[in-house]
N, C-alpha and C positions, 0 to 999 in steps of 0.2 A: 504494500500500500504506500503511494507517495503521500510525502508530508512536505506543507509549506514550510519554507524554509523559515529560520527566524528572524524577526525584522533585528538589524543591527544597528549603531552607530556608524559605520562603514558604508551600509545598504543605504544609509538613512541619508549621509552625506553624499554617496554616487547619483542616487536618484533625483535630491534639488540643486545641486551644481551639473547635472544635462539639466535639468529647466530650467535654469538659468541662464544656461548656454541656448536653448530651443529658446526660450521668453526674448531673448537679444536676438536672436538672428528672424525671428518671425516679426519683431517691429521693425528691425533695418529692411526687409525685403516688404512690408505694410509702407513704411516710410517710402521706400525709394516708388512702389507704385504709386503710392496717393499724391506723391509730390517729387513726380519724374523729371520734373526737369530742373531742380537743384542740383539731384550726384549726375544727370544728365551731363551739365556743365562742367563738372570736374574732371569725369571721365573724358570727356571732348579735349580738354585743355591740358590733360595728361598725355591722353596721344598726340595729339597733335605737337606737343614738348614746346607752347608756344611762350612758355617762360622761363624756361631754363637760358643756360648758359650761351645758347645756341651758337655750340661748337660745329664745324665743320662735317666736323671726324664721327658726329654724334647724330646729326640732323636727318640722317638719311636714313634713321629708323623709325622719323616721325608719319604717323598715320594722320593725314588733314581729309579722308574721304569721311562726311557727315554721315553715311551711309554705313560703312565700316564701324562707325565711332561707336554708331546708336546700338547695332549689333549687337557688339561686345557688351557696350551697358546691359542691352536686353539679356544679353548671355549670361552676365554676372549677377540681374536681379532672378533668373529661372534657379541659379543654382540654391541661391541665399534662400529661395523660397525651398526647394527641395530640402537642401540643408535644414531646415527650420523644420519641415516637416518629419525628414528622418529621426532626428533630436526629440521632438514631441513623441512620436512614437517609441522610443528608445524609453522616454521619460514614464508614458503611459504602461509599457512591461514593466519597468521595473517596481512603479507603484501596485499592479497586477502580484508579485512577486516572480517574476517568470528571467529572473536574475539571468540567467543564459543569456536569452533575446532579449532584455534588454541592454546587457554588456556587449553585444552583437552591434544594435541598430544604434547604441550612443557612442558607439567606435569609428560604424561608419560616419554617422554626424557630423563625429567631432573630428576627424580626418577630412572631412568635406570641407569643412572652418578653417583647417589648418592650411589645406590645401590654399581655399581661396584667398586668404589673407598673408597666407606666406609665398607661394610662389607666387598668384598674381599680382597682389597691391604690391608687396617689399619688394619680391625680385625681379618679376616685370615692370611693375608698376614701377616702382624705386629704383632700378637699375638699369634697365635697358630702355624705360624710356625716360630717365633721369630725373623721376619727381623728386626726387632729395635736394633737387637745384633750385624749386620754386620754392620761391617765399609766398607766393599765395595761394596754389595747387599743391602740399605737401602733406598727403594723408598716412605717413611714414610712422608718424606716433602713435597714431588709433590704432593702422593696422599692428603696429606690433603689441599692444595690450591687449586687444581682442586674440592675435597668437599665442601669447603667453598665459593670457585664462585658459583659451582652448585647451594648450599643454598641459598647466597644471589638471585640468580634469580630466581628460585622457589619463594623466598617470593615477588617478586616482580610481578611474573606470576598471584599469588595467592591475590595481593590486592583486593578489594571488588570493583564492578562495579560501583557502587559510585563513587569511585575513580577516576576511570578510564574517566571522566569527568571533572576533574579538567583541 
Protein backbone atom coordinates (compact mmCIF):
# COMPACT_ATOMS: atom_id res chain seq x y z
CA UNK A 1 0.00 0.00 0.00
CA UNK A 2 1.47 3.58 -0.98
CA UNK A 3 1.79 6.00 1.63
CA UNK A 4 1.89 9.91 1.25
CA UNK A 5 4.97 10.99 1.82
CA UNK A 6 5.58 13.27 4.86
CA UNK A 7 5.17 16.94 4.58
CA UNK A 8 8.74 18.39 5.52
CA UNK A 9 10.58 21.44 6.19
CA UNK A 10 12.49 20.61 2.99
CA UNK A 11 9.01 19.69 0.88
CA UNK A 12 7.73 22.74 2.40
CA UNK A 13 10.42 25.15 1.20
CA UNK A 14 10.81 23.37 -2.40
CA UNK A 15 7.30 23.67 -3.09
CA UNK A 16 6.87 27.83 -2.29
CA UNK A 17 10.26 28.88 -3.67
CA UNK A 18 8.92 27.00 -7.43
CA UNK A 19 5.98 29.40 -6.68
CA UNK A 20 7.67 31.97 -6.25
CA UNK A 21 9.62 31.30 -9.18
CA UNK A 22 6.12 30.33 -11.24
CA UNK A 23 4.28 33.67 -9.32
CA UNK A 24 7.54 35.81 -11.04
CA UNK A 25 7.75 34.44 -14.38
CA UNK A 26 3.61 34.31 -14.93
CA UNK A 27 3.58 38.33 -14.06
CA UNK A 28 6.69 39.06 -16.24
CA UNK A 29 5.03 37.14 -19.22
CA UNK A 30 1.17 38.96 -17.87
CA UNK A 31 3.26 42.11 -17.94
CA UNK A 32 5.09 41.87 -21.14
CA UNK A 33 1.46 40.83 -22.89
CA UNK A 34 -0.65 43.49 -21.37
CA UNK A 35 1.94 46.06 -21.81
CA UNK A 36 3.80 44.97 -25.02
CA UNK A 37 5.33 47.48 -26.00
CA UNK A 38 7.45 48.79 -23.19
CA UNK A 39 10.06 45.40 -23.19
CA UNK A 40 8.96 45.78 -26.99
CA UNK A 41 11.32 48.80 -26.84
CA UNK A 42 14.14 47.39 -25.08
CA UNK A 43 14.39 44.39 -26.90
CA UNK A 44 14.28 46.47 -30.22
CA UNK A 45 17.19 48.77 -28.91
CA UNK A 46 19.11 45.65 -27.61
CA UNK A 47 19.34 44.22 -31.12
CA UNK A 48 19.60 46.72 -32.89
CA UNK A 49 22.91 47.65 -30.31
CA UNK A 50 21.78 51.35 -31.15
CA UNK A 51 23.54 52.53 -27.81
CA UNK A 52 26.25 50.99 -27.35
CA UNK A 53 29.65 51.67 -28.06
CA UNK A 54 29.09 51.39 -31.77
CA UNK A 55 32.25 49.64 -32.50
CA UNK A 56 33.05 48.62 -35.91
CA UNK A 57 34.31 45.30 -35.10
CA UNK A 58 30.88 44.84 -33.11
CA UNK A 59 28.04 46.60 -35.23
CA UNK A 60 27.66 43.88 -37.75
CA UNK A 61 25.92 41.65 -35.21
CA UNK A 62 23.23 44.39 -34.94
CA UNK A 63 19.77 43.18 -35.95
CA UNK A 64 17.73 46.71 -37.04
CA UNK A 65 14.85 44.33 -39.05
CA UNK A 66 11.45 45.51 -36.92
CA UNK A 67 10.23 42.21 -38.08
CA UNK A 68 13.02 40.03 -36.74
CA UNK A 69 13.02 42.31 -33.50
CA UNK A 70 9.35 41.71 -32.61
CA UNK A 71 9.80 37.94 -33.34
CA UNK A 72 12.36 37.36 -30.89
CA UNK A 73 10.28 39.52 -28.27
CA UNK A 74 7.36 37.32 -29.36
CA UNK A 75 9.68 34.38 -28.92
CA UNK A 76 10.93 35.39 -25.43
CA UNK A 77 7.34 36.28 -24.07
CA UNK A 78 5.92 32.26 -25.46
CA UNK A 79 8.63 30.95 -23.53
CA UNK A 80 8.36 33.06 -20.20
CA UNK A 81 4.76 32.02 -20.50
CA UNK A 82 5.48 28.36 -20.96
CA UNK A 83 8.19 28.68 -18.22
CA UNK A 84 5.50 30.06 -15.89
CA UNK A 85 3.26 27.46 -16.61
CA UNK A 86 5.70 24.55 -16.28
CA UNK A 87 6.66 26.06 -12.76
CA UNK A 88 2.92 26.34 -11.79
CA UNK A 89 2.47 22.89 -12.54
CA UNK A 90 5.76 21.75 -10.88
CA UNK A 91 4.26 23.95 -7.94
CA UNK A 92 0.65 22.25 -8.04
CA UNK A 93 2.52 18.36 -7.62
CA UNK A 94 4.30 19.11 -5.29
CA UNK A 95 1.53 20.65 -3.15
CA UNK A 96 -0.41 17.32 -4.41
CA UNK A 97 2.47 15.50 -2.64
CA UNK A 98 3.55 13.76 -5.92
CA UNK A 99 7.33 14.91 -4.97
CA UNK A 100 8.73 12.96 -8.07
CA UNK A 101 6.68 15.14 -10.60
CA UNK A 102 6.97 17.78 -9.06
CA UNK A 103 10.85 17.60 -8.76
CA UNK A 104 10.54 16.74 -12.46
CA UNK A 105 8.26 19.64 -13.94
CA UNK A 106 10.03 22.46 -11.27
CA UNK A 107 13.42 21.21 -12.95
CA UNK A 108 12.21 21.66 -16.17
CA UNK A 109 10.88 25.21 -15.16
CA UNK A 110 13.53 26.26 -13.48
CA UNK A 111 16.00 25.27 -16.38
CA UNK A 112 13.79 27.17 -18.78
CA UNK A 113 14.45 30.50 -16.37
CA UNK A 114 17.91 29.73 -16.31
CA UNK A 115 18.08 29.08 -19.77
CA UNK A 116 16.22 32.39 -20.60
CA UNK A 117 17.85 34.63 -18.45
CA UNK A 118 21.38 33.21 -18.66
CA UNK A 119 22.01 32.43 -22.01
CA UNK A 120 19.61 34.93 -23.77
CA UNK A 121 19.54 38.26 -21.70
CA UNK A 122 23.48 37.85 -20.06
CA UNK A 123 25.06 36.05 -22.81
CA UNK A 124 23.29 37.01 -25.94
CA UNK A 125 21.62 39.76 -24.77
CA UNK A 126 24.84 41.14 -22.66
CA UNK A 127 27.48 39.85 -24.82
CA UNK A 128 27.04 39.59 -28.28
CA UNK A 129 24.89 42.15 -28.72
CA UNK A 130 26.64 44.23 -26.01
CA UNK A 131 23.83 45.51 -23.71
CA UNK A 132 26.57 45.87 -20.97
CA UNK A 133 27.46 49.10 -23.11
CA UNK A 134 24.05 50.83 -22.67
CA UNK A 135 23.51 53.03 -20.20
CA UNK A 136 19.95 53.17 -20.98
CA UNK A 137 19.03 49.54 -22.50
CA UNK A 138 21.09 47.60 -19.64
CA UNK A 139 19.00 44.63 -18.36
CA UNK A 140 22.24 42.92 -17.00
CA UNK A 141 21.30 43.29 -13.37
CA UNK A 142 17.78 41.90 -13.26
CA UNK A 143 18.75 39.37 -15.55
CA UNK A 144 21.21 38.14 -13.31
CA UNK A 145 19.19 38.18 -9.96
CA UNK A 146 16.35 36.41 -11.49
CA UNK A 147 19.58 33.71 -12.49
CA UNK A 148 20.74 33.45 -9.25
CA UNK A 149 17.15 32.94 -7.51
CA UNK A 150 16.45 30.54 -10.34
CA UNK A 151 20.00 28.72 -9.03
CA UNK A 152 19.47 28.93 -5.62
CA UNK A 153 16.04 26.83 -6.02
CA UNK A 154 17.02 24.41 -8.49
CA UNK A 155 19.78 23.42 -5.84
CA UNK A 156 17.20 23.21 -3.40
CA UNK A 157 14.67 21.29 -5.95
CA UNK A 158 17.65 19.01 -6.43
CA UNK A 159 18.61 18.11 -2.67
CA UNK A 160 18.87 14.28 -2.22
CA UNK A 161 15.67 12.54 -0.90
CA UNK A 162 17.47 11.83 2.10
CA UNK A 163 17.17 15.15 2.77
CA UNK A 164 14.06 15.71 2.19
CA UNK A 165 13.39 13.85 5.42
CA UNK A 166 14.80 15.96 7.65
Amino acid sequence: MATTPPRTALHLTATLLTATVALYMALVAFGNITDFGTNQQFVRHVLAMDTTFKDDDLMWRAVTSKGLQDAAYVAIIVWETVAALVLVYGTWLYARRDDLRGRRFATYGLLMVLLLFGAGFMAIGGEWFSMWQSEDWNGLDAALRVFVLSGVVLIVVQLPAGARDA
